[in-house]
N, C-alpha and C positions, 0 to 999 in steps of 0.2 A: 293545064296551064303550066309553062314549063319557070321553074323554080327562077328567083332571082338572087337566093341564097348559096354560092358554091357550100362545098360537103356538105348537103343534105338532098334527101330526096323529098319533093311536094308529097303530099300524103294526098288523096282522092278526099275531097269534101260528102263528106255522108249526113244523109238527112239524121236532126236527133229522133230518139226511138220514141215511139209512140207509147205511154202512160197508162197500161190497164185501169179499166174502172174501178175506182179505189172503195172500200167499203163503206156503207154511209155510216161512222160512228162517231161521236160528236168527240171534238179537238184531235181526232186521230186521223192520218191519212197518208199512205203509201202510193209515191208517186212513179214504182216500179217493181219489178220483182225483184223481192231478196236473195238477187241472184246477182256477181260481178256483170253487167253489160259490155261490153266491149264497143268503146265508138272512136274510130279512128283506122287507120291503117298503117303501112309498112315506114319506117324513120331510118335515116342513118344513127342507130344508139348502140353500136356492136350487136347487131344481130335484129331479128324479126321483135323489136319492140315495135308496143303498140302505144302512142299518143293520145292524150285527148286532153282537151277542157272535160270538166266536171259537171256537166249537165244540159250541154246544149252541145252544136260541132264541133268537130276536132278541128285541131290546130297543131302545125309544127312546132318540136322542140329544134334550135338551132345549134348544129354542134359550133363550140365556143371557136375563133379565128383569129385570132388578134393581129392578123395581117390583112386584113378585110377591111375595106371602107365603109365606113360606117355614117350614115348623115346625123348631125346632132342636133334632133326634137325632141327635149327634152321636156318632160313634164312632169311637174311636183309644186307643190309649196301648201302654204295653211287653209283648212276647212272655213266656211266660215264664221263668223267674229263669234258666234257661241262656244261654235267645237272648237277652234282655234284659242280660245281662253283660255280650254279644257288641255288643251295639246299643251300651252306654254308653263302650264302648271306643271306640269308635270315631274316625275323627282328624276335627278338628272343620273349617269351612268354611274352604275356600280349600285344603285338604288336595293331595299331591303327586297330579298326573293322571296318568293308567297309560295307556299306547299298549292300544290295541283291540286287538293281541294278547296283550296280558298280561291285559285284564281276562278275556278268556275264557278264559285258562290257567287263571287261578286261579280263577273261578266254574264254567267247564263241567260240571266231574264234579259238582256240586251240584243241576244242572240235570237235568229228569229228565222222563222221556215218563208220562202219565197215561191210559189205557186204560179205559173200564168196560163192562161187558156181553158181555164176552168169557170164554172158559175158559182159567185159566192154565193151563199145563205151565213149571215154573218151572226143570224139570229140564232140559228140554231147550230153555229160554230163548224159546219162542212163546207167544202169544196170537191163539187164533182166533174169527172172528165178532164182535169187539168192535163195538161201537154209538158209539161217538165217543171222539175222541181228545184230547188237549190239553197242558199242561205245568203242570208244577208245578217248586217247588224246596224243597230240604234246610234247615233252621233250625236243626235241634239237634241234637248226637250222639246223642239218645233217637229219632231217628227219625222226628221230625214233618216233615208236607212240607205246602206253603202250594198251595193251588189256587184257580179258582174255582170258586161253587159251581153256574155251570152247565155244569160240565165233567163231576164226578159225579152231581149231578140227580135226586139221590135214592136211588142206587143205595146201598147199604152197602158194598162191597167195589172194589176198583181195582188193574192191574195197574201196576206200577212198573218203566221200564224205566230203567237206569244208564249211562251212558257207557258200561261195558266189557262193555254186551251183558246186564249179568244182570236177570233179573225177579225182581221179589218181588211177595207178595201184600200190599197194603196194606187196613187198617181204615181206612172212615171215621167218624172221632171225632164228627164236626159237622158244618153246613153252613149257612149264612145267606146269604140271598136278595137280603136288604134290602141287604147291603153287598158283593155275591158273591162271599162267602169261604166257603172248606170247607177243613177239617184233615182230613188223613190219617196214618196211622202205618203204618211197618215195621216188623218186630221185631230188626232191626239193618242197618248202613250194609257197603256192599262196602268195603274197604279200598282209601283214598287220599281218599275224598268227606271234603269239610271245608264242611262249613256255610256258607250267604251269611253275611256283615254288612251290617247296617241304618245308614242313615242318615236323616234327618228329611227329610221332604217337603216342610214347612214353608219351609225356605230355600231351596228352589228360585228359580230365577229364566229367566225368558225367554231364549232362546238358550245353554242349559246342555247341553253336551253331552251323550248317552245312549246305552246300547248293548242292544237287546233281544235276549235268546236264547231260543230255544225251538223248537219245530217243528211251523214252518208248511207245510200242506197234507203232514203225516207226512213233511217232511224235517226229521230229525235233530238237534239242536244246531246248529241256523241260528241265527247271529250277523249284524243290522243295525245300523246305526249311524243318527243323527243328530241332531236335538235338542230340548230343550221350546221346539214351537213357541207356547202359547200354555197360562193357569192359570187357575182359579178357573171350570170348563166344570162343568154339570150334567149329568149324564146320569142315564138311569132305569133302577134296579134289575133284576133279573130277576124279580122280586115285580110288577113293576107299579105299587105304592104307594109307593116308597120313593126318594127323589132323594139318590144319590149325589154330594155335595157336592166342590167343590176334585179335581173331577178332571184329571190332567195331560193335555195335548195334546201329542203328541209325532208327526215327521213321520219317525220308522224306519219302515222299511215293518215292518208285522206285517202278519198274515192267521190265515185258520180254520187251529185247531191251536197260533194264540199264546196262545190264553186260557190264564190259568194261570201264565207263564211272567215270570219279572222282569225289571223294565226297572232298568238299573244307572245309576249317575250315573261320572263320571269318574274316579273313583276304586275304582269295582269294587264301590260298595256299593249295596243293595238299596234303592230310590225309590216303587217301586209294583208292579201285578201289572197286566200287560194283557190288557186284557178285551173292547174292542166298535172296533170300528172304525168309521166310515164314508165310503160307496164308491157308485159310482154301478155300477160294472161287478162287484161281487162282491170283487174285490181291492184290494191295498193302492193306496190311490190320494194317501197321505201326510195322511191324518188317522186318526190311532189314538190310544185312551184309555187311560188304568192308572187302576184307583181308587190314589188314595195310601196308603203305608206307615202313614205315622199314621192314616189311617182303619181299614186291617186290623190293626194291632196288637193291641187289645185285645180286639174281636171273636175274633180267632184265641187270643186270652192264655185265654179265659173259657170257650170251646169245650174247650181243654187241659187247664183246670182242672176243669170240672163238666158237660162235653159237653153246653153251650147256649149258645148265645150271648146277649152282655149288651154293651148300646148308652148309653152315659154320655148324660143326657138332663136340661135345665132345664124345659122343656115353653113355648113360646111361639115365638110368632108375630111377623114384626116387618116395618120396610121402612127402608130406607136414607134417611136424608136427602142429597138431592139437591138442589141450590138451588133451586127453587121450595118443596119440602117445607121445608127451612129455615127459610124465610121467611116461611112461612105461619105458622108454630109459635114464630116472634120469634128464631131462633136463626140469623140469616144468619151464613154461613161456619165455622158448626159442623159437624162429620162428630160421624156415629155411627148408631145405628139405633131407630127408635122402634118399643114394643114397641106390637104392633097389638092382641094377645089372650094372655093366660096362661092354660094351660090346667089346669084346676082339679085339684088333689090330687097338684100339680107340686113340683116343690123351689123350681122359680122362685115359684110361688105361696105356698107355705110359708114362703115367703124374705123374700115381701111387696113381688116385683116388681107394677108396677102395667100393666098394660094401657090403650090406650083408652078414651074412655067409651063411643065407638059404634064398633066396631071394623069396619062398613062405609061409616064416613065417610071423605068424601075425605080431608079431613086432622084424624090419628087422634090430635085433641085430647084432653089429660090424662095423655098416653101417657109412659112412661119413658123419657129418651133414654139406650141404654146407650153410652159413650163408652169402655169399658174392658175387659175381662175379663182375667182374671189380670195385671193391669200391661201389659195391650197395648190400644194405640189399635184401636179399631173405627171403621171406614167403611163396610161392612156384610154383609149376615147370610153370607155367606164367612169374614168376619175372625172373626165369633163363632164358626163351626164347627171353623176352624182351632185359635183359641185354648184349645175344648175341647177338641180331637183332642190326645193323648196323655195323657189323664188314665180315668180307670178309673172304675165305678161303685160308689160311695161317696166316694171325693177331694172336697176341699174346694177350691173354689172361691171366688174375688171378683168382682163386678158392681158396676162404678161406672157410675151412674147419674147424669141431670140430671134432679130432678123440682122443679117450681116454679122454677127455674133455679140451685138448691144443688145441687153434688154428693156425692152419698151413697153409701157401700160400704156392700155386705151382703155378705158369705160363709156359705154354705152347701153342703151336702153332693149331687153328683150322686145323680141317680136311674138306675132301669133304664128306659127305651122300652117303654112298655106295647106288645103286639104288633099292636094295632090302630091306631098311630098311624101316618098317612104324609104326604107330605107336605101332602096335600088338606086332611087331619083333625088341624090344631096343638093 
Protein backbone atom coordinates (compact mmCIF):
# COMPACT_ATOMS: atom_id res chain seq x y z
CA UNK A 1 0.00 0.00 0.00
CA UNK A 2 1.76 3.04 -0.88
CA UNK A 3 2.42 5.42 2.14
CA UNK A 4 0.35 8.57 2.68
CA UNK A 5 3.13 9.78 5.06
CA UNK A 6 6.00 11.78 2.83
CA UNK A 7 9.68 10.85 4.42
CA UNK A 8 8.93 7.57 5.32
CA UNK A 9 8.79 4.49 3.87
CA UNK A 10 5.48 1.99 4.71
CA UNK A 11 6.97 -0.97 6.56
CA UNK A 12 5.28 -4.48 5.00
CA UNK A 13 2.51 -5.38 7.75
CA UNK A 14 3.69 -8.95 9.17
CA UNK A 15 1.82 -11.37 10.84
CA UNK A 16 2.51 -11.24 14.98
CA UNK A 17 4.75 -14.35 15.73
CA UNK A 18 3.31 -17.23 16.95
CA UNK A 19 3.73 -18.11 21.09
CA UNK A 20 5.56 -21.51 21.88
CA UNK A 21 3.66 -23.57 24.20
CA UNK A 22 4.52 -22.14 27.38
CA UNK A 23 5.27 -24.52 30.36
CA UNK A 24 2.27 -25.61 32.52
CA UNK A 25 3.52 -23.98 35.84
CA UNK A 26 1.21 -22.49 37.94
CA UNK A 27 1.39 -18.17 37.96
CA UNK A 28 4.23 -18.46 35.60
CA UNK A 29 4.07 -18.25 31.76
CA UNK A 30 6.29 -17.31 28.84
CA UNK A 31 4.61 -15.93 26.00
CA UNK A 32 7.86 -16.23 23.72
CA UNK A 33 11.37 -17.13 23.56
CA UNK A 34 13.87 -15.25 25.63
CA UNK A 35 15.18 -14.32 22.65
CA UNK A 36 14.91 -10.17 20.99
CA UNK A 37 11.99 -11.22 18.16
CA UNK A 38 12.30 -8.85 15.57
CA UNK A 39 8.52 -7.72 14.09
CA UNK A 40 8.60 -5.08 11.69
CA UNK A 41 10.65 -4.13 8.69
CA UNK A 42 12.69 -1.42 6.86
CA UNK A 43 11.70 2.64 8.28
CA UNK A 44 13.20 5.90 7.25
CA UNK A 45 15.20 6.29 11.09
CA UNK A 46 18.83 6.94 9.46
CA UNK A 47 19.60 3.65 8.32
CA UNK A 48 17.93 -0.15 8.30
CA UNK A 49 16.00 0.38 11.70
CA UNK A 50 13.54 -1.88 12.62
CA UNK A 51 9.89 -0.71 14.07
CA UNK A 52 7.33 -2.30 15.78
CA UNK A 53 4.58 -2.18 18.33
CA UNK A 54 5.32 -4.36 21.38
CA UNK A 55 3.45 -7.35 21.00
CA UNK A 56 1.28 -7.58 18.31
CA UNK A 57 2.05 -5.84 14.35
CA UNK A 58 4.38 -3.38 13.43
CA UNK A 59 3.57 -0.12 12.83
CA UNK A 60 5.54 3.10 11.43
CA UNK A 61 7.46 5.43 13.20
CA UNK A 62 6.83 9.03 11.48
CA UNK A 63 9.94 10.97 10.76
CA UNK A 64 8.85 14.41 12.51
CA UNK A 65 7.60 17.28 9.38
CA UNK A 66 6.32 20.28 10.60
CA UNK A 67 5.58 21.29 7.16
CA UNK A 68 3.20 18.57 6.69
CA UNK A 69 -0.60 18.89 6.90
CA UNK A 70 -1.80 17.42 9.51
CA UNK A 71 -5.69 16.77 10.27
CA UNK A 72 -6.59 17.61 13.86
CA UNK A 73 -8.45 14.50 15.65
CA UNK A 74 -7.58 14.82 18.65
CA UNK A 75 -8.25 12.70 21.44
CA UNK A 76 -7.82 12.89 25.29
CA UNK A 77 -9.52 14.00 28.26
CA UNK A 78 -10.76 12.25 31.98
CA UNK A 79 -11.26 8.42 32.70
CA UNK A 80 -14.20 7.86 34.15
CA UNK A 81 -15.75 9.68 37.32
CA UNK A 82 -13.77 6.93 39.64
CA UNK A 83 -10.39 7.14 37.81
CA UNK A 84 -10.94 10.70 36.88
CA UNK A 85 -11.39 11.51 40.89
CA UNK A 86 -8.14 9.66 41.10
CA UNK A 87 -6.53 11.84 38.17
CA UNK A 88 -7.94 15.20 39.82
CA UNK A 89 -6.21 14.41 42.93
CA UNK A 90 -3.47 14.28 42.06
CA UNK A 91 -0.33 16.47 43.50
CA UNK A 92 0.39 18.98 41.04
CA UNK A 93 3.99 19.64 39.19
CA UNK A 94 7.10 19.77 40.79
CA UNK A 95 5.17 17.08 43.25
CA UNK A 96 7.61 15.02 45.97
CA UNK A 97 9.97 12.33 43.57
CA UNK A 98 9.66 8.68 44.91
CA UNK A 99 13.08 6.50 44.85
CA UNK A 100 12.56 3.75 41.97
CA UNK A 101 11.80 1.55 44.60
CA UNK A 102 9.05 2.83 46.08
CA UNK A 103 7.49 3.74 42.82
CA UNK A 104 7.27 0.07 42.08
CA UNK A 105 6.06 -0.79 45.50
CA UNK A 106 3.36 1.15 45.10
CA UNK A 107 2.35 0.64 41.37
CA UNK A 108 3.47 -3.23 40.82
CA UNK A 109 0.39 -5.09 41.97
CA UNK A 110 -1.65 -2.72 39.66
CA UNK A 111 0.56 -3.77 36.79
CA UNK A 112 -0.77 -6.73 35.22
CA UNK A 113 0.20 -9.54 32.36
CA UNK A 114 -2.36 -9.37 29.23
CA UNK A 115 -2.66 -12.81 27.61
CA UNK A 116 -5.06 -13.58 24.48
CA UNK A 117 -5.69 -16.63 22.42
CA UNK A 118 -4.97 -18.91 25.14
CA UNK A 119 -7.47 -21.35 27.35
CA UNK A 120 -7.80 -20.00 30.85
CA UNK A 121 -7.80 -22.57 33.81
CA UNK A 122 -8.15 -19.72 36.41
CA UNK A 123 -8.32 -22.44 38.97
CA UNK A 124 -5.28 -23.76 38.70
CA UNK A 125 -3.68 -20.29 37.69
CA UNK A 126 -2.35 -21.31 33.87
CA UNK A 127 -2.89 -20.21 30.55
CA UNK A 128 -2.00 -22.46 27.58
CA UNK A 129 -1.31 -21.90 23.79
CA UNK A 130 -1.86 -18.06 24.16
CA UNK A 131 -0.97 -16.17 20.76
CA UNK A 132 0.57 -12.98 22.26
CA UNK A 133 1.33 -11.45 25.36
CA UNK A 134 1.71 -7.89 26.58
CA UNK A 135 0.83 -5.53 29.78
CA UNK A 136 -1.73 -3.69 30.85
CA UNK A 137 -2.64 -1.80 34.22
CA UNK A 138 -5.50 -1.47 36.88
CA UNK A 139 -7.59 2.17 36.76
CA UNK A 140 -10.51 1.68 38.79
CA UNK A 141 -11.72 -0.56 41.66
CA UNK A 142 -14.59 -1.61 39.14
CA UNK A 143 -12.12 -3.50 37.47
CA UNK A 144 -11.08 -1.70 34.19
CA UNK A 145 -7.63 -2.36 33.00
CA UNK A 146 -5.90 0.10 30.17
CA UNK A 147 -3.98 -1.81 27.32
CA UNK A 148 -3.10 -1.52 23.95
CA UNK A 149 -5.20 -2.22 21.27
CA UNK A 150 -2.72 -4.39 19.50
CA UNK A 151 -2.16 -6.45 22.23
CA UNK A 152 -5.91 -7.80 22.27
CA UNK A 153 -6.34 -7.46 18.33
CA UNK A 154 -9.55 -8.24 18.27
CA UNK A 155 -9.99 -10.96 20.28
CA UNK A 156 -12.97 -10.40 22.88
CA UNK A 157 -11.77 -12.16 25.93
CA UNK A 158 -7.97 -11.96 27.74
CA UNK A 159 -6.33 -13.63 30.39
CA UNK A 160 -5.15 -11.37 33.39
CA UNK A 161 -2.36 -12.34 35.34
CA UNK A 162 -1.66 -10.33 39.09
CA UNK A 163 1.22 -10.01 41.00
CA UNK A 164 0.27 -12.76 43.31
CA UNK A 165 0.07 -15.37 40.66
CA UNK A 166 -3.81 -15.24 40.05
CA UNK A 167 -5.64 -15.17 36.73
CA UNK A 168 -8.86 -13.95 35.88
CA UNK A 169 -10.73 -13.90 32.84
CA UNK A 170 -11.10 -10.48 31.44
CA UNK A 171 -14.01 -8.89 28.88
CA UNK A 172 -12.92 -6.73 26.42
CA UNK A 173 -15.20 -3.61 26.47
CA UNK A 174 -13.46 -1.77 23.45
CA UNK A 175 -10.74 -1.29 21.37
CA UNK A 176 -9.44 1.58 19.14
CA UNK A 177 -6.71 1.34 16.54
CA UNK A 178 -6.52 4.88 15.66
CA UNK A 179 -5.19 5.79 19.14
CA UNK A 180 -4.10 1.99 20.28
CA UNK A 181 -6.11 1.79 23.25
CA UNK A 182 -8.33 -1.14 24.40
CA UNK A 183 -10.35 -1.46 27.84
CA UNK A 184 -10.71 -4.55 29.54
CA UNK A 185 -12.72 -5.57 32.61
CA UNK A 186 -12.45 -8.19 35.49
CA UNK A 187 -15.21 -8.99 37.66
CA UNK A 188 -13.21 -7.91 40.74
CA UNK A 189 -9.56 -7.00 41.91
CA UNK A 190 -7.31 -9.67 44.07
CA UNK A 191 -6.90 -8.07 47.32
CA UNK A 192 -4.07 -5.31 47.96
CA UNK A 193 -4.21 -4.09 44.06
CA UNK A 194 -4.81 -0.29 44.39
CA UNK A 195 -5.37 1.53 41.12
CA UNK A 196 -2.61 3.70 39.07
CA UNK A 197 -2.88 7.59 39.32
CA UNK A 198 -2.79 9.79 36.49
CA UNK A 199 -1.03 12.68 35.83
CA UNK A 200 -1.06 15.20 32.58
CA UNK A 201 1.33 14.43 29.83
CA UNK A 202 0.88 17.85 28.94
CA UNK A 203 3.76 19.03 31.41
CA UNK A 204 6.07 16.87 30.56
CA UNK A 205 9.41 18.09 29.94
CA UNK A 206 12.65 16.93 28.30
CA UNK A 207 14.98 15.04 30.67
CA UNK A 208 11.98 14.01 33.21
CA UNK A 209 12.60 11.25 34.87
CA UNK A 210 10.51 7.74 34.11
CA UNK A 211 10.03 4.30 35.10
CA UNK A 212 8.47 1.66 32.74
CA UNK A 213 7.02 -1.57 34.13
CA UNK A 214 5.70 -4.43 32.44
CA UNK A 215 6.93 -7.62 31.01
CA UNK A 216 9.14 -7.60 28.41
CA UNK A 217 9.91 -10.80 26.26
CA UNK A 218 7.26 -12.56 29.31
CA UNK A 219 9.52 -11.41 32.23
CA UNK A 220 7.34 -10.39 34.76
CA UNK A 221 6.94 -7.02 36.47
CA UNK A 222 10.27 -5.80 34.90
CA UNK A 223 10.95 -2.32 36.07
CA UNK A 224 13.36 0.26 33.79
CA UNK A 225 14.25 3.36 34.40
CA UNK A 226 15.25 6.46 32.51
CA UNK A 227 14.07 9.49 30.85
CA UNK A 228 11.79 11.76 28.34
CA UNK A 229 14.33 11.64 25.95
CA UNK A 230 12.67 13.73 23.42
CA UNK A 231 8.16 15.26 22.84
CA UNK A 232 6.03 16.18 20.27
CA UNK A 233 7.28 12.59 17.91
CA UNK A 234 4.40 11.16 15.56
CA UNK A 235 4.12 7.83 15.17
CA UNK A 236 1.49 5.85 13.15
CA UNK A 237 -1.42 4.06 14.42
CA UNK A 238 -2.04 0.50 14.18
CA UNK A 239 -4.91 1.35 11.67
CA UNK A 240 -2.47 2.63 9.35
CA UNK A 241 -4.45 5.97 8.90
CA UNK A 242 -4.31 7.52 11.86
CA UNK A 243 -1.10 9.79 13.30
CA UNK A 244 -0.72 9.38 16.78
CA UNK A 245 0.18 12.89 17.91
CA UNK A 246 2.66 14.20 20.95
CA UNK A 247 4.00 11.01 21.38
CA UNK A 248 6.63 10.63 24.37
CA UNK A 249 10.25 9.48 23.55
CA UNK A 250 11.59 7.84 26.20
CA UNK A 251 15.17 6.12 26.50
CA UNK A 252 13.92 3.04 29.43
CA UNK A 253 14.71 0.16 27.72
CA UNK A 254 11.21 -1.47 26.75
CA UNK A 255 10.76 -4.32 24.39
CA UNK A 256 8.05 -6.99 22.92
CA UNK A 257 5.68 -7.83 25.82
CA UNK A 258 5.93 -3.81 27.07
CA UNK A 259 3.00 -2.79 25.00
CA UNK A 260 0.35 -2.11 27.14
CA UNK A 261 2.20 -1.36 30.24
CA UNK A 262 2.64 2.43 31.82
CA UNK A 263 5.29 4.53 31.79
CA UNK A 264 5.36 6.40 35.42
CA UNK A 265 6.62 9.91 35.85
CA UNK A 266 8.60 10.45 39.22
CA UNK A 267 6.18 10.54 41.36
CA UNK A 268 4.61 7.13 40.55
CA UNK A 269 1.94 8.64 38.47
CA UNK A 270 0.65 7.17 35.27
CA UNK A 271 2.17 9.49 31.93
CA UNK A 272 1.49 7.21 28.97
CA UNK A 273 1.11 3.50 27.78
CA UNK A 274 4.03 2.00 25.77
CA UNK A 275 3.51 0.93 22.69
CA UNK A 276 6.32 0.76 19.55
CA UNK A 277 9.79 1.00 19.85
CA UNK A 278 12.52 1.44 17.48
CA UNK A 279 15.41 -0.82 16.87
CA UNK A 280 17.63 -1.84 14.46
CA UNK A 281 18.51 -5.41 16.07
CA UNK A 282 14.74 -6.22 17.28
CA UNK A 283 15.43 -4.89 20.84
CA UNK A 284 15.66 -2.12 23.04
CA UNK A 285 18.15 -0.01 21.61
CA UNK A 286 16.90 3.29 23.80
CA UNK A 287 14.23 4.63 21.71
CA UNK A 288 10.72 3.77 22.91
CA UNK A 289 7.29 5.56 22.54
CA UNK A 290 4.01 5.65 24.93
CA UNK A 291 0.99 7.37 23.27
CA UNK A 292 0.36 10.06 26.05
CA UNK A 293 -2.22 9.75 28.93
CA UNK A 294 -4.09 12.77 27.71
CA UNK A 295 -4.38 11.17 24.49
CA UNK A 296 -5.91 7.76 26.08
CA UNK A 297 -8.04 9.33 28.43
CA UNK A 298 -11.06 9.95 26.83
CA UNK A 299 -10.82 7.35 24.27
CA UNK A 300 -10.68 4.76 27.08
CA UNK A 301 -13.55 7.21 29.20
CA UNK A 302 -16.13 6.58 25.99
CA UNK A 303 -15.26 2.89 25.41
CA UNK A 304 -16.42 2.60 29.55
CA UNK A 305 -19.20 4.49 29.03
CA UNK A 306 -20.87 3.17 25.66
CA UNK A 307 -18.26 0.48 24.40
CA UNK A 308 -17.01 2.88 21.25
CA UNK A 309 -14.84 4.94 21.18
CA UNK A 310 -15.13 8.85 20.66
CA UNK A 311 -12.18 11.22 19.32
CA UNK A 312 -12.97 15.08 20.35
CA UNK A 313 -12.41 16.62 16.79
CA UNK A 314 -12.40 20.53 15.11
CA UNK A 315 -11.96 18.82 11.53
CA UNK A 316 -9.04 20.98 9.67
CA UNK A 317 -5.96 21.10 8.35
CA UNK A 318 -3.14 23.52 8.93
CA UNK A 319 0.84 24.23 8.87
CA UNK A 320 2.94 26.09 11.28
CA UNK A 321 4.28 29.41 10.63
CA UNK A 322 7.80 29.18 10.34
CA UNK A 323 9.60 32.41 9.35
CA UNK A 324 9.57 32.33 5.68
CA UNK A 325 5.78 31.25 6.04
CA UNK A 326 5.44 34.27 8.19
CA UNK A 327 6.59 36.46 5.98
CA UNK A 328 5.12 35.49 3.16
CA UNK A 329 1.52 36.16 4.95
CA UNK A 330 2.90 39.89 6.32
CA UNK A 331 3.02 38.44 9.80
CA UNK A 332 6.99 38.15 10.46
CA UNK A 333 7.65 36.98 14.06
CA UNK A 334 4.26 35.80 14.60
CA UNK A 335 3.73 31.94 15.77
CA UNK A 336 0.63 30.10 15.27
CA UNK A 337 -0.66 27.95 12.59
CA UNK A 338 -2.55 28.71 9.44
CA UNK A 339 -5.41 26.73 8.79
CA UNK A 340 -4.78 25.15 5.18
CA UNK A 341 -8.59 23.32 4.70
CA UNK A 342 -11.77 22.97 7.09
CA UNK A 343 -13.22 20.14 6.61
CA UNK A 344 -16.87 20.48 5.82
CA UNK A 345 -19.79 19.68 8.29
CA UNK A 346 -16.90 20.11 10.97
CA UNK A 347 -17.41 22.15 14.30
CA UNK A 348 -14.54 24.13 13.04
CA UNK A 349 -16.60 24.72 9.96
CA UNK A 350 -19.83 25.49 11.73
CA UNK A 351 -17.78 27.65 13.89
CA UNK A 352 -16.76 29.61 10.78
CA UNK A 353 -13.11 28.83 10.93
CA UNK A 354 -11.79 29.98 7.47
CA UNK A 355 -9.43 27.79 5.48
CA UNK A 356 -7.16 28.89 2.63
CA UNK A 357 -8.35 30.04 -0.61
CA UNK A 358 -6.23 27.37 -2.41
CA UNK A 359 -5.29 25.00 -0.09
CA UNK A 360 -2.54 23.55 -2.37
CA UNK A 361 -0.85 26.95 -2.55
CA UNK A 362 2.50 27.33 -1.43
CA UNK A 363 1.55 29.95 0.85
CA UNK A 364 -2.05 29.24 1.94
CA UNK A 365 -3.35 32.94 1.58
CA UNK A 366 -6.74 33.93 3.21
CA UNK A 367 -6.03 31.26 5.80
CA UNK A 368 -6.76 31.71 9.62
CA UNK A 369 -4.01 32.10 11.77
CA UNK A 370 -4.94 30.19 14.95
CA UNK A 371 -2.73 31.86 17.65
CA UNK A 372 -4.75 30.27 20.74
CA UNK A 373 -6.89 27.50 21.63
CA UNK A 374 -8.29 27.46 24.95
CA UNK A 375 -6.05 30.47 26.27
CA UNK A 376 -2.77 28.74 25.19
CA UNK A 377 -0.33 30.10 22.62
CA UNK A 378 -0.10 27.93 19.62
CA UNK A 379 3.22 27.36 17.54
CA UNK A 380 1.96 24.53 15.91
CA UNK A 381 -0.36 21.78 14.94
CA UNK A 382 1.22 19.67 18.25
CA UNK A 383 0.17 22.65 20.40
CA UNK A 384 -3.41 22.56 19.00
CA UNK A 385 -3.70 18.67 19.65
CA UNK A 386 -2.27 19.06 22.99
CA UNK A 387 -4.48 21.96 23.87
CA UNK A 388 -7.54 19.74 22.71
CA UNK A 389 -6.31 16.61 24.42
CA UNK A 390 -8.30 16.47 27.80
CA UNK A 391 -11.35 17.68 26.71
CA UNK A 392 -14.30 15.28 25.64
CA UNK A 393 -16.75 15.30 22.79
CA UNK A 394 -19.17 17.72 23.13
CA UNK A 395 -16.88 20.45 25.44
CA UNK A 396 -16.77 23.72 24.47
CA UNK A 397 -13.94 25.10 23.29
CA UNK A 398 -12.20 28.68 22.21
CA UNK A 399 -10.05 29.37 18.90
CA UNK A 400 -8.52 32.79 18.67
CA UNK A 401 -7.69 33.51 15.35
CA UNK A 402 -5.84 36.23 13.30
CA UNK A 403 -8.04 36.88 10.14
CA UNK A 404 -7.30 40.07 8.17
CA UNK A 405 -4.83 40.75 10.98
CA UNK A 406 -7.87 41.30 13.93
CA UNK A 407 -7.93 38.84 16.45
CA UNK A 408 -11.12 36.97 16.72
CA UNK A 409 -12.60 34.19 19.35
CA UNK A 410 -15.13 31.73 18.42
CA UNK A 411 -16.19 28.90 20.75
CA UNK A 412 -17.90 26.07 19.91
CA UNK A 413 -18.71 22.61 20.79
CA UNK A 414 -16.16 19.56 19.81
CA UNK A 415 -17.26 16.94 17.39
CA UNK A 416 -16.85 13.03 17.29
CA UNK A 417 -13.82 11.91 14.30
CA UNK A 418 -15.94 10.58 11.71
CA UNK A 419 -14.23 6.95 11.14
CA UNK A 420 -12.93 7.75 7.92
CA UNK A 421 -11.03 10.51 8.67
CA UNK A 422 -7.06 10.04 8.94
CA UNK A 423 -4.48 11.82 8.83
CA UNK A 424 -4.14 11.80 4.81
CA UNK A 425 -7.97 12.83 4.63
CA UNK A 426 -8.43 16.34 7.03
Amino acid sequence: MESPYPNTETTRQMPRPEAPEPPRRRGMRLAMPLTAAVIGGVVALGGAAVTGNLGGEQTTILRENPNQNAAIATDSTPLPEEAAAAAESDMPAGAESLSVQEIVRRTAPAVVEVSVGGQIDELQGVVENQQALGSGFVIDDSGHILTNQHVVNGFTAAAITFADGSIFKAEVLGEDASTDVAVLKVSSLPDGVTPVTFATSANLQVGDSVVAVGNPLGQERTATTGIVSALERVIVAPDNLTAIQNAIQTDAAINQGNSGGPLFDQAGRVIGINSQIATRGGGSDGIGFAVPIDTVRPVAESIIETGRPAHAWIGISGRPLNPPLAKALDLSGQRGVAIVEVEDGSPGADAGLEGATDPDAAVPAGADIIVEVAEQEIGDMADVSRAVSGRRVGDEISVTVLRDGERQELTFELGNRPTNIGIDQP
